[in-house]
C-alpha positions in Angstrom: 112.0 6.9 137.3 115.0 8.5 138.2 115.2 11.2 141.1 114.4 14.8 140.4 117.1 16.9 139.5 118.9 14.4 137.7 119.9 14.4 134.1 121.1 11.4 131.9 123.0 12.6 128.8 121.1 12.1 125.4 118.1 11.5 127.0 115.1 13.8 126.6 113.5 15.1 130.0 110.4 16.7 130.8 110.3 20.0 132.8 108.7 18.4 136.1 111.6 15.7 136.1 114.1 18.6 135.7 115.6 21.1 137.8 115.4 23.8 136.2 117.7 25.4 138.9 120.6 23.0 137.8 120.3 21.0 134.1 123.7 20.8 132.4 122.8 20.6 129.4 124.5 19.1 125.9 124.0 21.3 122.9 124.8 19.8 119.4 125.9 21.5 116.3 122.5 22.0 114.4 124.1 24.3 111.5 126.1 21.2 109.6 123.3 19.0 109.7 121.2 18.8 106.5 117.6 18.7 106.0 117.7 14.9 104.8 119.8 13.9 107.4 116.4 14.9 109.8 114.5 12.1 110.2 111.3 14.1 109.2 112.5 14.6 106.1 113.9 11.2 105.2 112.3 8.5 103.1 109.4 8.0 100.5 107.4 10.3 102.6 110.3 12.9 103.1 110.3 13.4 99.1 106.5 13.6 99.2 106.8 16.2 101.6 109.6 18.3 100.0 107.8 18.2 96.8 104.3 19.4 98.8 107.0 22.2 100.4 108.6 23.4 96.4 104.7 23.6 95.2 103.3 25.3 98.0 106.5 28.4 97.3 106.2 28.4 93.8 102.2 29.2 94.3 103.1 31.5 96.1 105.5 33.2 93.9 103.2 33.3 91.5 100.6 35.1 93.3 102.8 37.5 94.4 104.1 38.6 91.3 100.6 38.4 89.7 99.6 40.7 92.3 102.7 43.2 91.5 102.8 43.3 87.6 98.8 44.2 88.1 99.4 46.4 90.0 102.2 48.7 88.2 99.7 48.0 85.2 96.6 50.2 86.7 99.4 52.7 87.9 102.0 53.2 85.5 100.1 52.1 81.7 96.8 53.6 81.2 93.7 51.9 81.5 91.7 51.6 77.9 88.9 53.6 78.4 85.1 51.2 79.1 82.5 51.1 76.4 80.5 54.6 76.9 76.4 53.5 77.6 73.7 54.8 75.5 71.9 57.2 77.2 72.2 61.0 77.9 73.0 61.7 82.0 71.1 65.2 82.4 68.1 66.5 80.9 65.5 69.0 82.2 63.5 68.2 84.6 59.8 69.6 85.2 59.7 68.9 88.6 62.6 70.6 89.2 60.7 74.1 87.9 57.7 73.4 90.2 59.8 73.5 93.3 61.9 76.5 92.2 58.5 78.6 90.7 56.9 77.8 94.0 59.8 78.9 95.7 59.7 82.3 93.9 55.8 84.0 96.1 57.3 85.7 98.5 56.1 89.2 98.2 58.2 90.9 101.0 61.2 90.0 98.6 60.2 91.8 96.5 59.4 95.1 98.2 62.5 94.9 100.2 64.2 94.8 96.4 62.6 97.4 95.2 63.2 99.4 98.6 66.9 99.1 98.4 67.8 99.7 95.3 65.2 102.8 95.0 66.7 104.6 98.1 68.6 107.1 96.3 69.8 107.7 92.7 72.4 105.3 91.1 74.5 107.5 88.6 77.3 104.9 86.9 80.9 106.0 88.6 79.6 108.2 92.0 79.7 106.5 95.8 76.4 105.4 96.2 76.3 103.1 93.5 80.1 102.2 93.7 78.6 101.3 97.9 76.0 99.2 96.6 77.7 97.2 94.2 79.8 96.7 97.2 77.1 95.5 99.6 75.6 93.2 96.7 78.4 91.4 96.2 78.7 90.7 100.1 75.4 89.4 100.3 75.6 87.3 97.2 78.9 85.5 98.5 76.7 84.2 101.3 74.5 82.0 98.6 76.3 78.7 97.4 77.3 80.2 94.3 81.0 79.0 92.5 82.0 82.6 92.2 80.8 86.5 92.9 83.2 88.7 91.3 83.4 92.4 90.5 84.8 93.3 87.2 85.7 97.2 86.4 86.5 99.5 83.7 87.8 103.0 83.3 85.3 104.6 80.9 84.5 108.2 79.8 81.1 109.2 81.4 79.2 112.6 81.2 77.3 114.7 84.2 76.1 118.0 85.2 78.9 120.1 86.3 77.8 120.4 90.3 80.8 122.9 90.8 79.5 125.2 88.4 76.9 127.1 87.2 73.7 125.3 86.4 72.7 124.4 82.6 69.6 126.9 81.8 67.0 127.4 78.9 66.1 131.4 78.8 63.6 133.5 77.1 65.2 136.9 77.2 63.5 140.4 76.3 66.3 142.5 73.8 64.9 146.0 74.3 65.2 148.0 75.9 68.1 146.4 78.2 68.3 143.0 78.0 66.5 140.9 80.5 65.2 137.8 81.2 61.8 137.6 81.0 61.5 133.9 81.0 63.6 130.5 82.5 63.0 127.1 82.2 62.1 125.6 85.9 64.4 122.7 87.4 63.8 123.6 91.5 60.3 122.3 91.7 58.9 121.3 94.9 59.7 117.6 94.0 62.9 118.5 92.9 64.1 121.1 95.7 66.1 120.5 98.7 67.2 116.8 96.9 70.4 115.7 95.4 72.0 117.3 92.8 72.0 114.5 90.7 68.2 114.9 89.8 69.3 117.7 88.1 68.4 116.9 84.5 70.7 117.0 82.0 71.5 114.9 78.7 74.6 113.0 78.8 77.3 113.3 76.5 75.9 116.7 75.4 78.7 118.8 75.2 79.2 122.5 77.0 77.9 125.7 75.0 76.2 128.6 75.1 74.3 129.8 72.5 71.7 132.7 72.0 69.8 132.7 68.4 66.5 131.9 67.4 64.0 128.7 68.3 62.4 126.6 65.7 60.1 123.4 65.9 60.8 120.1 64.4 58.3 117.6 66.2 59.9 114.3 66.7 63.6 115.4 65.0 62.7 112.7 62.6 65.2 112.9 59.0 61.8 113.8 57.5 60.4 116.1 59.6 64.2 118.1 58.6 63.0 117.7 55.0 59.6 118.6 55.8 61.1 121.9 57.3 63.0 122.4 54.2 61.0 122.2 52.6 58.4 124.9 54.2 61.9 127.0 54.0 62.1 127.6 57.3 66.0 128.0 58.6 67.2 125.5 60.7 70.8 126.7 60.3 72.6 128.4 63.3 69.0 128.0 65.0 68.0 126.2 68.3 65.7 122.9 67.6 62.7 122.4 69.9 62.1 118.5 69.5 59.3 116.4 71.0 60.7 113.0 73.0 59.2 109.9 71.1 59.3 108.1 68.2 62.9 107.9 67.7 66.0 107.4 69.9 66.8 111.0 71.8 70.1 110.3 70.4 69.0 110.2 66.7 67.0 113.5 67.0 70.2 115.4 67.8 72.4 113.5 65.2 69.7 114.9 62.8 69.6 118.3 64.1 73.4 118.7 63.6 73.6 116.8 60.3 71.3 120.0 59.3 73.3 122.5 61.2 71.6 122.9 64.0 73.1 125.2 66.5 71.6 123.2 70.1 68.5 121.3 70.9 65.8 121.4 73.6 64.1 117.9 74.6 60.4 118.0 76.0 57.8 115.3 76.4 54.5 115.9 74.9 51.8 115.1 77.0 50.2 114.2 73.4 51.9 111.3 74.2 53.4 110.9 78.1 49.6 112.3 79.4 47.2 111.2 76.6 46.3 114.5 76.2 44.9 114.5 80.0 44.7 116.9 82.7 44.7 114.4 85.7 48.1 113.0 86.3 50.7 112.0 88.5 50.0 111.7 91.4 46.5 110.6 90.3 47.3 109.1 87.5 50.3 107.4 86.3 50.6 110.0 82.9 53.4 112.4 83.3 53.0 115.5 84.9 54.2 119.1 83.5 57.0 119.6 85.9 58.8 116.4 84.9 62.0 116.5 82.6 63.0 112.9 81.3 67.0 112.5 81.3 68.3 110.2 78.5 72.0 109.9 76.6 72.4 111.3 73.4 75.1 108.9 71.8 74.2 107.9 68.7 76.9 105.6 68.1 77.3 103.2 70.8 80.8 101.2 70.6 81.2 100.8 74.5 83.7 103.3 76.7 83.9 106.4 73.4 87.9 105.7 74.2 88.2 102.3 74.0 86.3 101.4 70.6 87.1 97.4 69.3 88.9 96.1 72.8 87.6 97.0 76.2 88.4 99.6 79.1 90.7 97.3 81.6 93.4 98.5 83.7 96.6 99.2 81.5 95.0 99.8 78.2 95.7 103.1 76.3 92.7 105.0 75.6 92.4 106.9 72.3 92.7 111.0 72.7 91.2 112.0 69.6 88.3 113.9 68.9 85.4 111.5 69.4 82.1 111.7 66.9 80.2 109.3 69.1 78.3 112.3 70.5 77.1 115.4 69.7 78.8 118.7 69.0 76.0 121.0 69.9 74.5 121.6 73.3 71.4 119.7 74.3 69.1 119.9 76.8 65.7 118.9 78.4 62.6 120.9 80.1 58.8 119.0 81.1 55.9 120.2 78.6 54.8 123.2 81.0 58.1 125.2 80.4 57.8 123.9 76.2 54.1 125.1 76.5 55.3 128.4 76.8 57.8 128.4 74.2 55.5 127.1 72.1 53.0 130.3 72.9 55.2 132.5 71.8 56.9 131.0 69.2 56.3 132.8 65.2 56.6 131.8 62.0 53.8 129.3 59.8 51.1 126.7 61.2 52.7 123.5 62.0 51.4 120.7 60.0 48.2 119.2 61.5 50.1 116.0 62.2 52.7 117.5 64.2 50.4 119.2 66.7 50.4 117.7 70.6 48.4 118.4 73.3 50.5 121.9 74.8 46.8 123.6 74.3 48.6 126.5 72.2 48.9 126.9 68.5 52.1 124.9 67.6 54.3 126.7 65.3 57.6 126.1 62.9 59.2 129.5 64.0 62.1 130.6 63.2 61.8 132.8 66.2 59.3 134.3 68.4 56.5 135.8 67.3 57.8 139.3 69.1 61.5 140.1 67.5 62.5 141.3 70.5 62.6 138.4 72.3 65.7 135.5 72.2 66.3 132.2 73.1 69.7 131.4 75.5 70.5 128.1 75.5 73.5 127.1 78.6 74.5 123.8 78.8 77.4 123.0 81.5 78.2 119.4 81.5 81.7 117.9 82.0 82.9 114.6 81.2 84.6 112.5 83.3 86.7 109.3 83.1 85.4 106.8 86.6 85.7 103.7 87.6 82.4 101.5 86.5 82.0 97.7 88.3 79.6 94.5 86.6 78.8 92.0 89.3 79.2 88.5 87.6 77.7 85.4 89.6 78.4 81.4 88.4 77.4 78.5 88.9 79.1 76.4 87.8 77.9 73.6 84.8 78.0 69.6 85.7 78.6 68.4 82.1 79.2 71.1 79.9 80.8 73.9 82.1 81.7 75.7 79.2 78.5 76.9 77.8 77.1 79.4 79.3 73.3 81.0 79.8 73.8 84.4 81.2 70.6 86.3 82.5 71.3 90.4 83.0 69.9 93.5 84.9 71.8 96.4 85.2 72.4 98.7 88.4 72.7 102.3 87.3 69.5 104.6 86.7 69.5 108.4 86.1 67.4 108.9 88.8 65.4 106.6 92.1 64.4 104.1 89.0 61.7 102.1 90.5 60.6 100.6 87.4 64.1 101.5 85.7 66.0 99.6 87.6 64.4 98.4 90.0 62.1 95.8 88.7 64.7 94.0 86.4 67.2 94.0 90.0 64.8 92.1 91.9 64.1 90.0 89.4 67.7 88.5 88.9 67.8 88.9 92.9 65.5 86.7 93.2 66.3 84.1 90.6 70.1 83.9 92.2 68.7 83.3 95.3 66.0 81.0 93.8 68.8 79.1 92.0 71.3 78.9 95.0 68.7 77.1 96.9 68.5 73.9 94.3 72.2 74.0 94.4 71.9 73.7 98.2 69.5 71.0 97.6 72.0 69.5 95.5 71.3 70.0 91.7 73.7 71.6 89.6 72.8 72.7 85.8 74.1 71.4 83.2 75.5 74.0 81.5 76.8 76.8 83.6 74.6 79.4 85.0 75.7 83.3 84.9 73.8 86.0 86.9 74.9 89.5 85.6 74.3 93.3 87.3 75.9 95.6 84.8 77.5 98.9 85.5 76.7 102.3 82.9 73.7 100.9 81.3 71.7 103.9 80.9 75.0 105.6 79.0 74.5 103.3 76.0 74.9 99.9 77.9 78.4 100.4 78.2 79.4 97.8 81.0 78.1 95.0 79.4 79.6 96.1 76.0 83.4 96.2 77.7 82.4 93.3 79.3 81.6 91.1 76.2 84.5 92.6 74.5 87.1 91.6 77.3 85.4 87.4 77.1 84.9 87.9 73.6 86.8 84.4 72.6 85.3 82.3 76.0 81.8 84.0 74.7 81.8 83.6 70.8 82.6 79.9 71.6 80.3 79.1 74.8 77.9 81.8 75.3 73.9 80.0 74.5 72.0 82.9 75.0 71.2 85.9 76.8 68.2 86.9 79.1 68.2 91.0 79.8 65.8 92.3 82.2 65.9 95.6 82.0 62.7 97.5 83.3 60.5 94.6 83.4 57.1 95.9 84.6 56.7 98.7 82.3 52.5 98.5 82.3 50.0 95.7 83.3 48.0 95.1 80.3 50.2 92.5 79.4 53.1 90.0 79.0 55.4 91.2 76.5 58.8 90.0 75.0 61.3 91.3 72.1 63.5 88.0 71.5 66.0 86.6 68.2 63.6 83.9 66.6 65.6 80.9 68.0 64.0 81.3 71.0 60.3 81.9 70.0 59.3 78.9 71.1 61.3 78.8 74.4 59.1 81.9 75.8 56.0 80.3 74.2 56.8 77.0 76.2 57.4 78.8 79.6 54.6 81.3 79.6 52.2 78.5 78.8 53.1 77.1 82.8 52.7 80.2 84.5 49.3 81.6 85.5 47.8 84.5 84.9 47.6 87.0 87.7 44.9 89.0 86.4 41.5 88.3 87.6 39.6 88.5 84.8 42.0 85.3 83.7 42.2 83.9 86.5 41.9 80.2 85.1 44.4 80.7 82.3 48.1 80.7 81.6 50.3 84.1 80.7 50.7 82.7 77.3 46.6 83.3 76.7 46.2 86.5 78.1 49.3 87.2 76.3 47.4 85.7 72.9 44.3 87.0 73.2 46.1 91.0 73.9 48.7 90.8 71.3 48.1 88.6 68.4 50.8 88.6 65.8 48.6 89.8 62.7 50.8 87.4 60.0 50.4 84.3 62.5 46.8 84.9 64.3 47.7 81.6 66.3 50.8 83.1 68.1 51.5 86.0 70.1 53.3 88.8 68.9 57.3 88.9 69.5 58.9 92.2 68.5 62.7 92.2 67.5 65.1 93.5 69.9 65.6 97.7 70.4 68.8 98.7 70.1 69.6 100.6 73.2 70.1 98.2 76.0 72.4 95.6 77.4 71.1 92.5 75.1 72.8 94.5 72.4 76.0 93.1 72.3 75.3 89.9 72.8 72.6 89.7 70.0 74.2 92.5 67.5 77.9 92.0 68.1 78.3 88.6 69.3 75.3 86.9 68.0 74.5 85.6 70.8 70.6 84.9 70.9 68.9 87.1 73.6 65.4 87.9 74.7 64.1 90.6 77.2 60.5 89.8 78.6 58.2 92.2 80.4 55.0 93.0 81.2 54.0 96.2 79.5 50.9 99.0 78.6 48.4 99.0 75.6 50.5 100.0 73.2 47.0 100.0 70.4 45.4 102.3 72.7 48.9 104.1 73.2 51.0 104.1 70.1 53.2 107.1 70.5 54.1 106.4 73.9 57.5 104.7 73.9 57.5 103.4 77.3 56.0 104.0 80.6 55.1 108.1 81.3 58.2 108.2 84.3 60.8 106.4 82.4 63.7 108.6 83.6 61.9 111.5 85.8 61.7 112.0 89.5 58.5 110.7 89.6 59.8 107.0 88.5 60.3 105.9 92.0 58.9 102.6 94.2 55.8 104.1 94.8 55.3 104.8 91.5 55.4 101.4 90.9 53.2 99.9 94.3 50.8 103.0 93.0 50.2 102.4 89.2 51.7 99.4 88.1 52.4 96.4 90.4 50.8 96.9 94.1 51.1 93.8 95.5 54.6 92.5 93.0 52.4 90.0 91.3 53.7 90.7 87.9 57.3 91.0 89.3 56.8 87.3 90.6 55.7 86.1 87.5 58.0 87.4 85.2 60.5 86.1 87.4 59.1 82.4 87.7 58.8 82.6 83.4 62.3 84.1 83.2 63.2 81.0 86.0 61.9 78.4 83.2 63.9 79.4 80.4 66.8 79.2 82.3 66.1 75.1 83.2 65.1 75.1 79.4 68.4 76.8 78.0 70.8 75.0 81.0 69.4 71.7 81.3 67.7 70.4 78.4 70.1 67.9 76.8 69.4 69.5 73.1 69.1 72.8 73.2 65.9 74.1 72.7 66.5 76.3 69.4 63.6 76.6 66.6 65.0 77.3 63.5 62.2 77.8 61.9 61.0 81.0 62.8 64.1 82.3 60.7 61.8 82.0 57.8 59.9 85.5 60.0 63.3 87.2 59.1 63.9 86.3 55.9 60.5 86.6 54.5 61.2 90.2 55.7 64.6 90.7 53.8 63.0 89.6 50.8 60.3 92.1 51.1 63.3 94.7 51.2 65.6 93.4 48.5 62.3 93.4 46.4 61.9 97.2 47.1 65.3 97.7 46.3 66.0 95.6 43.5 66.4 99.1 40.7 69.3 100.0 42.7 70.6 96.5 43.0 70.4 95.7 39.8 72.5 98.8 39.0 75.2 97.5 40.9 75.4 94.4 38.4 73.9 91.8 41.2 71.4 88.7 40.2 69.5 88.9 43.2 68.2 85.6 42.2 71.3 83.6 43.3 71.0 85.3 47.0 67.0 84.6 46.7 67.3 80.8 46.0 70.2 80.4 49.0 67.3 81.8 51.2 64.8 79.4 50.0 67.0 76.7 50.1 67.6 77.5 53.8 64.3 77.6 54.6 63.5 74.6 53.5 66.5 72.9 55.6 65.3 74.2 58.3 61.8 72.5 57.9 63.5 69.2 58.0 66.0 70.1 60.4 62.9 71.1 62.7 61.9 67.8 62.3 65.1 65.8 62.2 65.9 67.9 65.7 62.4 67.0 67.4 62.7 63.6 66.1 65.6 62.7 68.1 66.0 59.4 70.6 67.4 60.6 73.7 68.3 57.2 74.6 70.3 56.2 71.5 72.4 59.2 72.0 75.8 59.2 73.7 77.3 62.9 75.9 79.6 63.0 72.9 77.3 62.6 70.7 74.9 65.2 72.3 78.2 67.5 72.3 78.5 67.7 68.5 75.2 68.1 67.7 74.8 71.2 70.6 78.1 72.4 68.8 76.1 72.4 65.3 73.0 74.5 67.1 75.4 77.1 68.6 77.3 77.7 65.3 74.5 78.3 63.4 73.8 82.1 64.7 77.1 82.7 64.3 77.4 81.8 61.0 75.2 85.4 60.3 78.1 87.4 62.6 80.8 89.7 59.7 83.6 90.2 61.8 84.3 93.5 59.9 81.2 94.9 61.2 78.1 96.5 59.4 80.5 99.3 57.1 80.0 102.7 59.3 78.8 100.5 62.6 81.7 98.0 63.8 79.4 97.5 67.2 76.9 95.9 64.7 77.8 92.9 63.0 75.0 90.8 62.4 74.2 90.6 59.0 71.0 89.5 59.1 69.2 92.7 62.0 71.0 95.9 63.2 69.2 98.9 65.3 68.9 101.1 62.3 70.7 103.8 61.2 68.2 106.4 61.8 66.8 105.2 65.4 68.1 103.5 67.9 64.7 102.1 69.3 64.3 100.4 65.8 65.9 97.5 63.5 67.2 97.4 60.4 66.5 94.1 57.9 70.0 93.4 56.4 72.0 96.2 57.9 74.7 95.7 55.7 72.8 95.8 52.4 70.9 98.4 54.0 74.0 101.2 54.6 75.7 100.0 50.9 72.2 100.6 49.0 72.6 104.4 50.2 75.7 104.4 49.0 75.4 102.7 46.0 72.7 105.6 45.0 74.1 109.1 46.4 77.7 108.3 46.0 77.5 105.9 43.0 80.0 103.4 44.9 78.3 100.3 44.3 81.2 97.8 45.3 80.7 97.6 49.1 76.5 96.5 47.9 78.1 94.3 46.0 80.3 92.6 48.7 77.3 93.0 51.5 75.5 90.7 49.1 78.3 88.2 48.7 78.9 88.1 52.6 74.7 87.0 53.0 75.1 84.3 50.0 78.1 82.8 51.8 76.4 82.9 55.1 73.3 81.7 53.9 75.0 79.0 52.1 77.1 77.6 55.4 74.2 77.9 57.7 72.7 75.3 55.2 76.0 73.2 55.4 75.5 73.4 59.0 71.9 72.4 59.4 71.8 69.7 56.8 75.0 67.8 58.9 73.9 63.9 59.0 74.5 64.1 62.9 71.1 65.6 62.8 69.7 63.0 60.7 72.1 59.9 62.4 69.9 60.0 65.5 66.8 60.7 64.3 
């Protein structure tokens, strides 16, 4: 072994017999030598080995660039799309209206509602509101909502000129100096010593003065005018003491004018807004003698009066000419004491026994008093104002089919405190957004999007929603399901009520049949009996009654001009025991406030929560159900009606060269369609269905109430286009069967123009005819 520390040339060492300190060592040139000059590599088992080395790169290689070319594949080229499952992915779900109906008891909601909005009035366009809308807006951006937006609109708006004199009514004494001897009282202790805006006055009544002689023309009907005539007394150049009720307010001065009225004085008869009694309010809920009901008097009610067809945003021009959406004569309301002593002294002949109230004083037609040396002064001083109104509009947003939308309404404004009108319908939607926002929190999400609305002007002929529905008329005509207005909502307690389009008959059925009844004496029963049992429909003694919708209130637009199927539920007062009562006594005084409402019609906010947990179920029904939930049926209600009309009218239609027949057999063709579309619809296997194919077939339902909607509008009334129901000519608070037909028959008979008849019935014969086509699609029969 050789000494450590030394080193033989070409001889390997190991470290412990090196020095490590001092190795000299040899370094050959590695770079020339091949790799089969290496030993390892040499021989039978070198080739084996290089051969092993090739296949083992060449694997490799391969994986590699299988590895790249898939992946620029899934990147770059589009991935075919996977074979969509049977199967629908959202439905409603029961369970998920237990937990938000139980969620909805909570009484000191409610009240603190009712407390806030009631605080002081809410006039459209003045601070107060303008300051709430604000606060609501911040409070509703703290619930997991997708958006809480403010929308506004410069409209024309009408109030009592607070910088002037006030509007008076006057009873003045001719001889021998002129003096008053009489004025109508509007500083009663309620009133005195509280905000000007109680002040009554009508708006959209224009400014006059005017000093002639009174007559009497009970409810302003057209035929209590002709009934007038023909007694002969003069209504010409004369003042028109009308009785609120019956008719729209705004229909009773249209009628006045058309005759040549000179101005108009609005009182409630206690006939009707006391029952004749002496004990009222505060004792009773009945209106008492001092109270003057405010109301509009627009009679032709097209959104902002400046802005008709397209709506009242920032930029647009607004039309300066003289506008015949109101009236041109001065009107004005007093409370049944002040009209109880015009009536005293009023002359002329007996009234008719059917016109007589409850005044306790001979009623009379005039012209005049009954001493020709008294006068009546009628001073109206209103101005009219363009301001600044604000719609609140809340989303959530839809998981599946974001663009359809349900959209439930209340509206902000009132003409005075409003606890019933507005109140109740505000805490209602308060309490569904909040209701709502908590299964969102939870984690469910609709599957159609959601839309809470608070409009802005309602009580000036529903003018915020109207701009509103105008500006989204394209997103709407396409998406919009339905509409839900709550709009005084607890207007008695003898019942649950509703005025709905027939589609969605069976939708309120369904839901009141899962909420119980409040009232003791049905204590084990659902809404939907009490509601049975208290208003049976007289055609269909198995079903409650369902009124169609009044004319004068935010569902308008959407049902009338849209056609957009709406419904407004409430609970409301005996109307068999009450039938010329047209809503609750206060609607629109100062005594309409919360305790007016804690007092006589909701103490403890039990009808409140249960219109609200109803309203709460239609909205899973009409979001989350994966068909929607329309009954076309019940459009066999409404035609059955038309018919009855077209037969009444046939004389006149057959003078205008029309075979009836034709537009007869469409209808019972229809009706027949939809007897097996009913079925086809209910038939349906949820499971063999596919989201697209769930999409057409939703498509087909919505289209079919649009099919009814004449863009051209009813010929006089362009807000109106349904073709099928109108609020009628004549009064607001009433429909019309086949509007169109309806205006053209007139026509055809005073002015002996028959051609716009003619083309009303073409436009229902094509309409009738499509919504056939529509119904009688085999996508409705395909999955059946």
């Amino acid at each position: 072994m050789p000494a450590k520390g030394k080193y033989i040339a070409g001889k390997q060492v190991s470290r412990w017999e090196a020095d490590t300190d001092n190795v000299d060592i040899e370094y050959k040139n590695l770079d020339t030598q091949s790799i089969a000059s290496v030993p390892f590599f040499s021989g039978r088992k070198g080739c084996l080995l290089k051969i092993l080395f090739l296949l083992v790169f060449f694997s490799a290689g391969m994986i590699l660039g299988y590895m790249i070319r898939r992946n620029i594949h899934e990147t770059l080229i589009k991935k075919e799309p996977a074979v969509e499952h049977f199967g629908i992915k959202q439905t409603y779900d029961d369970s998920l209206r237990q937990k938000i109906q139980a969620d909805l008891n909570d009484t000191a909601n409610y009240n603190d509602h009712l407390k806030e909005i009631s605080k002081q009035v809410m006039l459209s366009g003045i601070g107060t509101t303008n300051k709430f809308i604000e606060y609501l807006i911040s409070f509703w951006s703290t619930f997991p909502l997708d958006s809480v937006k403010m929308k506004q609109y410069s409209v024309l708006l009408s109030y009592r000129n607070y910088t002037s004199k006030s509007s008076s009514i006057s009873v003045l004494s001719m001889m021998p100096n002129t003096s008053v001897v009489f004025q109508a009282h509007y500083n009663h202790d309620n009133m005195s010593g509280i905000h000007p805006d109680y002040i009554p006055f009508n708006a959209y009544s224009p400014s006059g003065f005017v000093r002639s002689k009174l007559i009497y023309a009970n409810y302003g009907c057209k035929k209590d005018f002709s009934r007038l005539k023909k007694l002969n007394v003069t209504i010409k150049k004369n003042v028109v003491l009308v009785k609120y009720g019956k008719i729209h307010p705004a229909n009773k001065v249209l009628h006045a004018q058309t005759e040549g009225a000179a101005g108009v004085i609005l009182y409630p008869d206690p006939a009707d807004y006391a029952n004749g009694q002496s004990i009222v309010y505060p004792k009773t809920w009945w209106l008492p003698g001092w109270a003057v009901p405010l109301s509009h008097v627009r009679y032709n009610l097209v959104g902002d009066p400046q802005t008709p067809g397209y709506p009242a945003i920032n930029g647009a021009p607004h039309t300066l000419a003289e506008n015949s959406d109101y009236p041109k004569i001065p009107v004005q309301p007093i409370g049944y004491d002040d009209a109880r002593y015009l009536m005293s002294q009023l002359g002329g002949q007996t009234a008719p026994d059917e016109w007589r109230g409850c005044l306790n004083v001979s009623y009379k037609t005039g012209p005049g008093f009954s001493d020709d040396s008294l006068q009546l002064e009628l001073d109206v001083n209103n101005v009219i104002e363009r301001r600044n109104i604000s719609n609140v509009i809340a989303v959530i947003d839809g998981k599946y089919e974001k663009d359809k939308f349900v959209i439930i309404g209340a509206h902000t404004d009132s003409w005075t405190k409003g606890g019933v009108d507005h109140a109740t319908g505000y805490s209602v939607i308060w309490e569904l957004a909040r209701g709502f926002s908590a299964l969102v929190r939870d984690g469910w999400r609709p599957r159609r999007t959601i839309m809470l609305a608070l409009w802005d002007a309602s009580k000036y002929g529903h003018i915020g929603s109207f701009e509103w529905v105008q500006e989204y008329e394209k997103m709407l005509g396409r998406g919009a399901v339905a509409y839900i207005n709550l709009d005084s909502v607890i207007r008695g307690n003898y019942s649950f009520h509703a005025e709905a389009n027939p589609l969605l008959y069976s939708i309120i059925k369904n839901s009141t049949q899962k909420v119980p009844c409040t009232d003791p004496d049905y204590y084990d029963k659902s809404v939907y009996d009490m509601w049975l049992e208290r208003f049976m429909d007289p055609g269909k003694p198995s079903q409650p009654k369902i009124n169609p919708l009044n004319g004068d209130s935010d569902h308008t637009p959407f049902e009338y001009y849209l056609g957009v199927p709406s419904v407004s539920p409430m609970y409301t007062f005996n109307s068999k025991i009450y039938p010329h009562l047209p809503t609750y006594p206060a609607f629109s005084t100062l005594e309409d406030d919360k305790e007016y409402v804690e007092t006589f019609l909701d103490k403890d906010t039990k009808l409140e929560q249960t219109v609200t947990k109803i309203v709460a179920d239609m909205v899973l029904l009409l979001a989350d159900s994966a068909v929607l939930p329309f009954d076309v049926q019940n459009y066999a209600q409404v035609f059955d009606r038309g018919k009855k009309y077209l037969r009444e009218n046939e004389a006149v239609i057959s003078s205008a060269n029309v075979d009836i027949n034709v537009l007869y057999s469409k209808i019972d063709l229809f009706i027949e369609a939809t007897k097996s579309f009913a079925f086809n619809v209910t038939s349906i296997n949820l499971d063999s269905l596919k989201e697209s194919d769930l999409y057409l077939i939703n498509d087909k339902l919505l289209e079919l109430p649009r099919i009814f909607i004449n863009y051209q509008g009813i010929p006089g009334y362009p807000q109106y286009r349904h073709l099928l129901l109108a609020p009628h000519a004549e009064n607001l608070w009433d429909d019309q069967i086949f509007p169109g037909i309806a205006v053209t028959i007139e026509q055809c008979q005073t002015k002996k123009d028959c051609d716009p008849l003619r083309q009303q019935i073409a436009l229902l014969i094509v309409s009738v005819h499509q919504a056939v086509e529509i119904i009688q699609d085999e996508i409705f029969i395909r999955y059946s």
